[in-house]
Structures are given as structure tokens and as C-alpha cells.
DSSP file (Angstrom, degrees, kcal/mol; ACC not computed):
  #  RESIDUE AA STRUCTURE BP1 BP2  ACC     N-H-->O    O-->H-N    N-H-->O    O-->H-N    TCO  KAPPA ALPHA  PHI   PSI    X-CA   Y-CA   Z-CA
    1    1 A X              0   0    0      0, 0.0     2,-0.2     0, 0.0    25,-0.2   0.000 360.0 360.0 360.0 152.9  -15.5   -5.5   -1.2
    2    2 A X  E     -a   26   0A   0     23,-1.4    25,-1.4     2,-0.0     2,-0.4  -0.475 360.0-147.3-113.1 174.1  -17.4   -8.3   -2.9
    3    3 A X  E     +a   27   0A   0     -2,-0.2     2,-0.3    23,-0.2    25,-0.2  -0.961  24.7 168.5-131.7 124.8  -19.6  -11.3   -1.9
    4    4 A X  E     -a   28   0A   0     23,-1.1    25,-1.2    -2,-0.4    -2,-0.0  -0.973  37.1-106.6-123.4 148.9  -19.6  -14.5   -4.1
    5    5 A X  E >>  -a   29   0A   0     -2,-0.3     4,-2.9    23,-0.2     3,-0.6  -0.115  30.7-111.1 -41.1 142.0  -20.9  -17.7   -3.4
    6    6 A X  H 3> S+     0   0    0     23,-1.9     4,-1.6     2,-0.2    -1,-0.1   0.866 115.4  55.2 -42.8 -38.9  -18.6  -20.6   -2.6
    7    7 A X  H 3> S+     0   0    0      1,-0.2     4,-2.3     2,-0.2    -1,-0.2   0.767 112.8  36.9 -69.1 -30.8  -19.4  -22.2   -5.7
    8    8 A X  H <> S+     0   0    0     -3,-0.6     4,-2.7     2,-0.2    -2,-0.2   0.855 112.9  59.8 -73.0 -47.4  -18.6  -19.5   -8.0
    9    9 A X  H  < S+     0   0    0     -4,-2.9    -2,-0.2     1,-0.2     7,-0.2   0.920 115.5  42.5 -40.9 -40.0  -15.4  -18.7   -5.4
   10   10 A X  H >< S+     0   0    0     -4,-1.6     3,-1.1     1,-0.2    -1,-0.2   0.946 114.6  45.0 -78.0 -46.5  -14.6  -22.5   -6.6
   11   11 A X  H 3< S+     0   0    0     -4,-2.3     3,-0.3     1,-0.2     2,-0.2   0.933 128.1  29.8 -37.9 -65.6  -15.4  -22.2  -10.2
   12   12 A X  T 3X S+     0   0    0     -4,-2.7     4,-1.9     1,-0.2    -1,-0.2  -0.139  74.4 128.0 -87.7  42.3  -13.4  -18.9  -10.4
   13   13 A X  H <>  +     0   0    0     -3,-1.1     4,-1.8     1,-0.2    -1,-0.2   0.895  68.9  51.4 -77.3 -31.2  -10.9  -18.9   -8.0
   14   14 A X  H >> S+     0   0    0     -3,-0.3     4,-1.7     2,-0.2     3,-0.6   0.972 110.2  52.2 -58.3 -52.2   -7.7  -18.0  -10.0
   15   15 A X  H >> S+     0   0    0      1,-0.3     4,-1.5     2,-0.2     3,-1.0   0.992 114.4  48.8 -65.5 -32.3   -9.5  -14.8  -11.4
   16   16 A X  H 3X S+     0   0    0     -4,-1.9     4,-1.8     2,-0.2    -1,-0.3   0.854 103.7  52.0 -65.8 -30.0  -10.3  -14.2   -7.8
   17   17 A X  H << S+     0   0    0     -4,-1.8    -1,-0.2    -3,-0.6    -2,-0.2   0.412 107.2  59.1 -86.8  -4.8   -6.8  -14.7   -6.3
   18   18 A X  H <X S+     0   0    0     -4,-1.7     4,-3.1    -3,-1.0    -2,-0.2   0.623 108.8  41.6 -96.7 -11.6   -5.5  -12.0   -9.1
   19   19 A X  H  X>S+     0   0    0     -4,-1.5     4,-1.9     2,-0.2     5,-0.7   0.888 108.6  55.4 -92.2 -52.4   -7.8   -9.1   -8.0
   20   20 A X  H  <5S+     0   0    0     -4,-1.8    20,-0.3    -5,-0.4    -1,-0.2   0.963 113.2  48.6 -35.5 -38.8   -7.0  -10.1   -4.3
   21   21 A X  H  45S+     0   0    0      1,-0.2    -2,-0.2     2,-0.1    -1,-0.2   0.988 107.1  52.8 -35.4 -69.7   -3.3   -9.5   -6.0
   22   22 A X  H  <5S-     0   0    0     -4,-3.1    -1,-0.2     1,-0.1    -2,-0.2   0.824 136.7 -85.0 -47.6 -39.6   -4.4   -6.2   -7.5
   23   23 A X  T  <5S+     0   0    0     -4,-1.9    -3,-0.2     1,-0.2    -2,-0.1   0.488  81.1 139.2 145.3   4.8   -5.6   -5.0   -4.0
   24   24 A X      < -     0   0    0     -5,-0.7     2,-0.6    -6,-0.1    16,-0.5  -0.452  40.2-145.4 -84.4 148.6   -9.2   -6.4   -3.7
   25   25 A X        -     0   0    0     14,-0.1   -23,-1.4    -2,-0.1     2,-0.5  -0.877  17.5-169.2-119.7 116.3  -10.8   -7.7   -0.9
   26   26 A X  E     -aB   2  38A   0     12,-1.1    12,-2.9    -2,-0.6     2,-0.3  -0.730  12.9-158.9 -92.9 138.9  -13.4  -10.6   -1.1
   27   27 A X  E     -aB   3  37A   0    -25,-1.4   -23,-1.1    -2,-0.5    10,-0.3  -0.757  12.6-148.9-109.5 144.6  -15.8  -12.3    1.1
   28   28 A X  E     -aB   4  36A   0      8,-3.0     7,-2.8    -2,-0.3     8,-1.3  -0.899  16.1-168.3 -95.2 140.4  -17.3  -16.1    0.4
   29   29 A X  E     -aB   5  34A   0    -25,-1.2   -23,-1.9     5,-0.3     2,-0.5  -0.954  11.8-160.0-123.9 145.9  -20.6  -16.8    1.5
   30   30 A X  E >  S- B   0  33A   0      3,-2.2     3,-1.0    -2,-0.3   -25,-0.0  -0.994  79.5  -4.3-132.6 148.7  -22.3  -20.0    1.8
   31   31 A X  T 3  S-     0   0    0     -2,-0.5     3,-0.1     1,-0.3    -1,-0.1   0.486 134.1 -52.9  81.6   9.9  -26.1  -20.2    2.0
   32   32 A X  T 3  S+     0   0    0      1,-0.5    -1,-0.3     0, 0.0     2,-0.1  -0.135 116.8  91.9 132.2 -78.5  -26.2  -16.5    2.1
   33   33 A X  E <  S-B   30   0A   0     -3,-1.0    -3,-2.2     1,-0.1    -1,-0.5  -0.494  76.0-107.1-101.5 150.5  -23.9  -15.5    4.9
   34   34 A X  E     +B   29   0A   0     -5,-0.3    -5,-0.3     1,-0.1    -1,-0.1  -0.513  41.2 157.5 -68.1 141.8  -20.3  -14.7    4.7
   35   35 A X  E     +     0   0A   0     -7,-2.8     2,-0.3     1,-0.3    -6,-0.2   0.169  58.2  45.6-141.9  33.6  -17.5  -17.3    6.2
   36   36 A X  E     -B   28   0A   0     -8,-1.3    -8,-3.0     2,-0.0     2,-0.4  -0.884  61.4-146.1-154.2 160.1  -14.0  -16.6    4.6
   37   37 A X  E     -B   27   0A   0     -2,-0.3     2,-0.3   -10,-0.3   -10,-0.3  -1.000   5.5-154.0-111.5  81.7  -12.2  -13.6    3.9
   38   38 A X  E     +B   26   0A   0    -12,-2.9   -12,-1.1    -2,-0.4     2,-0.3  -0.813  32.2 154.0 -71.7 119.2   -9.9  -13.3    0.7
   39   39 A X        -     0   0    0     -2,-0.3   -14,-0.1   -14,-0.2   -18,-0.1  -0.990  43.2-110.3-150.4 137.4   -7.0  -10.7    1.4
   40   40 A X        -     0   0    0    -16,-0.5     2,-0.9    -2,-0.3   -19,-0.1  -0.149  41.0-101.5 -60.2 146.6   -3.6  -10.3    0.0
   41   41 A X        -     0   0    0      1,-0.1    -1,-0.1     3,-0.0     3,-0.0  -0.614  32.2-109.2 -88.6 124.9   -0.6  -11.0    2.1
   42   42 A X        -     0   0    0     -2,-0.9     2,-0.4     1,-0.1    -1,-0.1   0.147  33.4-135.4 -17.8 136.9    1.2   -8.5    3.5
   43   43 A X        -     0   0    0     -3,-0.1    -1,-0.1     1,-0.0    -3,-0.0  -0.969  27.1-112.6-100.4 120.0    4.6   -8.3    1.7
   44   44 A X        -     0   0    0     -2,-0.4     2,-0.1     1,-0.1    -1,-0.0  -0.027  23.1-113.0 -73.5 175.0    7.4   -8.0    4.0
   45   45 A X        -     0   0    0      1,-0.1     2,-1.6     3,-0.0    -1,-0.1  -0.459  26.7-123.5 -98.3 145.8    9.8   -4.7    4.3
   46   46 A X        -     0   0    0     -2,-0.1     3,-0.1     1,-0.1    -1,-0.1  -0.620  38.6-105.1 -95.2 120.7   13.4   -5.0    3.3
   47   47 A X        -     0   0    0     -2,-1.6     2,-0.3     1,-0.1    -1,-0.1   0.056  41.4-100.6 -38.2 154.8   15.5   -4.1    6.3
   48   48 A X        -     0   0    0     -3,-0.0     2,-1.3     3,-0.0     3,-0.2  -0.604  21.2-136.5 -82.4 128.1   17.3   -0.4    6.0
   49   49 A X     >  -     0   0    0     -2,-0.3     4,-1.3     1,-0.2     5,-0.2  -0.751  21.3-169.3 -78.9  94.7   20.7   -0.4    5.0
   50   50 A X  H  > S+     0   0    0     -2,-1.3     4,-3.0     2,-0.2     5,-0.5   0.895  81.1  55.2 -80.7 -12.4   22.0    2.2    7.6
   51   51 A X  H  > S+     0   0    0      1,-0.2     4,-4.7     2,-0.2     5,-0.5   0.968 107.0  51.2 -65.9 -58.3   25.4    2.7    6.0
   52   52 A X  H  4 S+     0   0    0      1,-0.2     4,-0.4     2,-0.2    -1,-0.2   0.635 112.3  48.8 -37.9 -26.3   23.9    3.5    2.7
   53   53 A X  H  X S+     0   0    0     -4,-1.3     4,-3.5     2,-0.2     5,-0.4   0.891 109.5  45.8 -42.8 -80.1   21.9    5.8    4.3
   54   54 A X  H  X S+     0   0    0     -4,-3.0     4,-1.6    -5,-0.2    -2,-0.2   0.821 111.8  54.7 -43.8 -38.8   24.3    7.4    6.1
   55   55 A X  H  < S+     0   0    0     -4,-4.7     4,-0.2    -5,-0.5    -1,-0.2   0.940 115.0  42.1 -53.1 -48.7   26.7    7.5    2.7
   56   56 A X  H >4 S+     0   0    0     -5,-0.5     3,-1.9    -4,-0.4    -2,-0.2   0.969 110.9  53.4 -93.9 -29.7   23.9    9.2    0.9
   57   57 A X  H >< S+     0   0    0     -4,-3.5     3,-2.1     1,-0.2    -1,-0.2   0.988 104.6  56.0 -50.8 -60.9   23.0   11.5    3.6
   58   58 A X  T 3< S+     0   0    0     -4,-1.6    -1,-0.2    -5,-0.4    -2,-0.2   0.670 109.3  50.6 -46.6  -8.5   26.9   13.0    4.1
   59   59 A X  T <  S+     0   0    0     -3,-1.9     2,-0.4    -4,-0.2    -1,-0.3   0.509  86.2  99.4-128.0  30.6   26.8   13.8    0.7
   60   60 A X  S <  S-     0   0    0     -3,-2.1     3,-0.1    -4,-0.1    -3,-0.0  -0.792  81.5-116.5-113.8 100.0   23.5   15.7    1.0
   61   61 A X        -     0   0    0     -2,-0.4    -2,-0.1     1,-0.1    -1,-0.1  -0.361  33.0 -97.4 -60.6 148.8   24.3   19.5    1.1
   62   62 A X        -     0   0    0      1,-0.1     2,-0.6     2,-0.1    -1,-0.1  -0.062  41.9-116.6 -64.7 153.2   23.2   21.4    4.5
   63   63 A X        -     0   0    0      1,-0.1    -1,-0.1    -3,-0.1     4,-0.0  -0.839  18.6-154.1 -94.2 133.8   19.7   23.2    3.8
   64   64 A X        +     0   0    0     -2,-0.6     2,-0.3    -3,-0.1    -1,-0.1   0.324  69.5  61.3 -82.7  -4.8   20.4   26.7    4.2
   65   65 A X  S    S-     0   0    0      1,-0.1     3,-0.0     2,-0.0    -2,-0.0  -0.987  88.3-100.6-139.0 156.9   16.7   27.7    5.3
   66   66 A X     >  -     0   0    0     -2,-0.3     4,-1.0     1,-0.1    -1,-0.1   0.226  34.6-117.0 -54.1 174.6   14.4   26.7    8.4
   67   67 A X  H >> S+     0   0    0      2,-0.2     3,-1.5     3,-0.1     4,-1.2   0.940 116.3  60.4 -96.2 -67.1   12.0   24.0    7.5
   68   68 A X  H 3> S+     0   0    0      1,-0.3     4,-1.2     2,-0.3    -1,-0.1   0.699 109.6  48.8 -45.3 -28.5    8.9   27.1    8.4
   69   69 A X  H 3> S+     0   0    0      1,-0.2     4,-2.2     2,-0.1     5,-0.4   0.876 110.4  44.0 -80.0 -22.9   10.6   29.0    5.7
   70   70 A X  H << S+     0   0    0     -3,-1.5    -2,-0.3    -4,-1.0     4,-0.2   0.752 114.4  47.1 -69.7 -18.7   10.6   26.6    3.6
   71   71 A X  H  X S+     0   0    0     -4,-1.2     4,-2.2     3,-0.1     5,-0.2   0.897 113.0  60.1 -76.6 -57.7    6.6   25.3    4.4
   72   72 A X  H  X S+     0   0    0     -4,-1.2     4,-2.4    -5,-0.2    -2,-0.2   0.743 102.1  38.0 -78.0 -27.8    6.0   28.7    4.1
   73   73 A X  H  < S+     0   0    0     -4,-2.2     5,-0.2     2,-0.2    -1,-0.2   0.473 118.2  54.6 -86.7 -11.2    7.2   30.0    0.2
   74   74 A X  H >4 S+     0   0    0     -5,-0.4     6,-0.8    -4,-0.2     3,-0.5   0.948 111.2  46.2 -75.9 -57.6    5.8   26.6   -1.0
   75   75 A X  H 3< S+     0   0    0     -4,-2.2     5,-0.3     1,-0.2    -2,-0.2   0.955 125.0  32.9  -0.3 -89.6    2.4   28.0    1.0
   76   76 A X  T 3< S+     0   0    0     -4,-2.4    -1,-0.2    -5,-0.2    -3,-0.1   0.733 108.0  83.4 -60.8 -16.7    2.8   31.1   -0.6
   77   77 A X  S <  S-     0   0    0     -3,-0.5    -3,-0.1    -4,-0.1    -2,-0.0   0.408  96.4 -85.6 -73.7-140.9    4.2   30.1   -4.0
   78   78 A X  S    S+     0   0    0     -5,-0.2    -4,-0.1     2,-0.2    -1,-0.1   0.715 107.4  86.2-107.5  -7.3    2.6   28.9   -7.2
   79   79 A X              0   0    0     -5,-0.3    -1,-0.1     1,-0.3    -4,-0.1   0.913 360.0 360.0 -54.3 -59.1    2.5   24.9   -6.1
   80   80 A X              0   0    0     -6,-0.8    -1,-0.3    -5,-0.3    -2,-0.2   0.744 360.0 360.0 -83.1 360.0   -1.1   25.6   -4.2
């Protein structure tokens, strides 16, 4: 996280509102001390379709081994 002055925030503020973009978070200070917060906004989730789900799941063949055998020949295999 960064600090810039307010006056630089103001000069640069577009290059500042694409790294908040990117994933950055920046503090403004004036005099010295921080008082604002630049942080990207949450993007909201696109609701779950459950039929589609349920469609692509029925057509998902049944797993034929326990999930602990399966943990366990990835464990043992060449993957670690």
C-alpha cells in the first residue's frame, strides 16, 4: 500500500484509479497523515444457475473411488 499526498493524488488521479483497478490499495495524506483510502469496488457475484448445474452434474459420471483414495495416489503419485 502507498501513501501520496493529496496534491499529487489530484495531479495523478487517473493513473491512480487504474492501479486501484489492477488490485492496489492507496492511502492520501494531507500534511503528513493519512485521511482517505483508495480501494477497488467489490464486483458483484452472478447468481448460480441451479438448473445448469444440475444439467451438467447428471451428466457427470459416478466416481468409482472414495475421495481418501483418491487424496491418497495424488499424495503418493508423481504430482508432489
Amino acid at each position: 500500500m502507498d501513501i501520496i499526498n493529496l496534491a499529487d493524488a489530484k495531479a495523478h488521479l487517473s493513473e491512480l484509479v487504474d492501479r486501484v483497478e489492477a488490485g492496489d490499495s492507496i492511502d492520501i495524506a494531507r500534511r503528513g497523515k493519512p485521511v482517505a483510502r483508495l480501494t477497488a469496488v467489490a464486483k458483484p457475484r452472478k447468481p448460480i444457475d441451479l438448473a445448469l448445474l444440475r444439467s451438467l452434474t447428471a451428466t457427470m459420471p459416478p466416481q468409482t473411488r472414495t475421495a481418501t483414495d483418491l487424496v491418497r495416489s495424488m499424495r503418493d503419485g508423481d504430482r508432489y
